[in-house]
N, C-alpha and C positions, 0 to 999 in steps of 0.2 A: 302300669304307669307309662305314660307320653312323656318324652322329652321332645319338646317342640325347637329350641334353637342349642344352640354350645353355651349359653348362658343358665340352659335349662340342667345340662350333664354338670357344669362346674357347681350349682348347686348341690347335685344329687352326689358329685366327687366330694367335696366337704362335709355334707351331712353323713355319710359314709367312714368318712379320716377322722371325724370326732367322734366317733363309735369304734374304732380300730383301737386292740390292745397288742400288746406284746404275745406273741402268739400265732396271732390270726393270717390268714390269708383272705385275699378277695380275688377270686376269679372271677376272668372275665371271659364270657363266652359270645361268640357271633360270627359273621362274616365278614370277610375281607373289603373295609369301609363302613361297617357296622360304628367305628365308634372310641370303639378299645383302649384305643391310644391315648385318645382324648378323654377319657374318661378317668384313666391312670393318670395323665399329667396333674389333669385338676384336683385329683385327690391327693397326689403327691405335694401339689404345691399348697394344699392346704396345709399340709403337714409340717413345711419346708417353710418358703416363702413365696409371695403369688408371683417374683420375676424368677424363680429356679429354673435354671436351663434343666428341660426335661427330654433330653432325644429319647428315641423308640429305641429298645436295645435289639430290634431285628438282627443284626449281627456280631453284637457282643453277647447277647441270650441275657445279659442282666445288668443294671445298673443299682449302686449302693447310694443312701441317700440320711444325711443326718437329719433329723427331724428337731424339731424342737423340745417334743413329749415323746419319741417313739423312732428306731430308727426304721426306715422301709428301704427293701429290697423290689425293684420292679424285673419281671421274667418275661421274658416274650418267647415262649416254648415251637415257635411254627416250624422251625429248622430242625427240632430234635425227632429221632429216630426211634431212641428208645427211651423210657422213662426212667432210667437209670442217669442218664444224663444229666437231671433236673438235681439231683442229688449232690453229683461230680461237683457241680456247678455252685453248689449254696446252699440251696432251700433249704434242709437243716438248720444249718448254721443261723441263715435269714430271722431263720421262726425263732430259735432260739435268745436272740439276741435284740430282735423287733418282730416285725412283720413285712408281709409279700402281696404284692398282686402281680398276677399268673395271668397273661393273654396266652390264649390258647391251652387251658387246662385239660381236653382232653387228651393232649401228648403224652399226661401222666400214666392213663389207660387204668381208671379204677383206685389210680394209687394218691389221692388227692389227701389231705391234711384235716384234720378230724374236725378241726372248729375253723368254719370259715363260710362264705358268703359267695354264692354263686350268681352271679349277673350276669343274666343273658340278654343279648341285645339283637332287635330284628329291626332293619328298615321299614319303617312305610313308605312306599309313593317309588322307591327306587334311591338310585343314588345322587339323584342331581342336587344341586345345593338347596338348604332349607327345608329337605325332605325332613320328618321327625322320625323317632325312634322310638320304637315300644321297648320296656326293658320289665323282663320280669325279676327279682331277689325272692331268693331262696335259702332261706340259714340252714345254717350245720350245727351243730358243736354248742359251743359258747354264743354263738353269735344267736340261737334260738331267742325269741325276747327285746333281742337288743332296738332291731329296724321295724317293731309293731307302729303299725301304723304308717309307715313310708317304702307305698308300694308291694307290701307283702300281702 
């Protein structure tokens, strides 16, 4: 799937956050300017409301978020060291009580959450503005079934 503008990923963040259960995670995989953040916000604030102040939890590693149908936990894993730390931090708890999206999931090292949704994100063209974004999804778990048909 192309995401040609930010209007193109807020789509693909909602149609996303209205398939999210209590349970789920959605990781989100790429490089640094891939996307990630933005991708998290708009799904978040589908969830929330579309003016949620959404920061990047770069240096809190997480942000708590009442939803309206679902509460979500967003992870920004780039700082952790070891994947024990993800733990320390929530994710438990997160899944347990809502759901999570995880930038930078392979911090977990193998150790990722049985139903959940892998989104991988590559630039085309580079990083300069209005470049698009290829994004592949990939279900786990529960979420097998769910995103038929959008981009799988």
């Amino acid at each position: 799937m192309i995401l040609e503008d930010e209007a193109a990923t807020a789509r693909l963040g909602a149609t996303i956050a209205a398939r999210l259960q209590a349970g789920d995670t959605v990781c989100l995989s790429g490089p640094l300017g891939a996307g990630k953040s933005t991708l998290a916000r708009a799904l978040i604030r589908a969830l929330t409301t579309p003016d949620e102040e959404v920061p990047s939890p770069s240096f809190t590693l997480v942000q708590f978020y009442e939803g309206l149908r679902l509460k979500i936990a967003h992870f920004d894993l780039y700082r952790l060291s070891n994947p024990d730390e993800a733990y320390e931090i929530g994710l438990d708890e997160a899944l347990d009580e809502g759901a999570a999206v995880i930038e930078w999931p392979e911090r977990l090292q193998g150790r990722l959450p049985a139903s959940r949704l892998d989104v991988e994100i590559a630039l085309i063209g580079g990083l300069e503005e209005g470049a698009g974004r290829r994004v592949r999804l990939t279900p786990h778990g529960a979420w097998e079934g769910r995103m038929k048909g959008i981009g799988t």
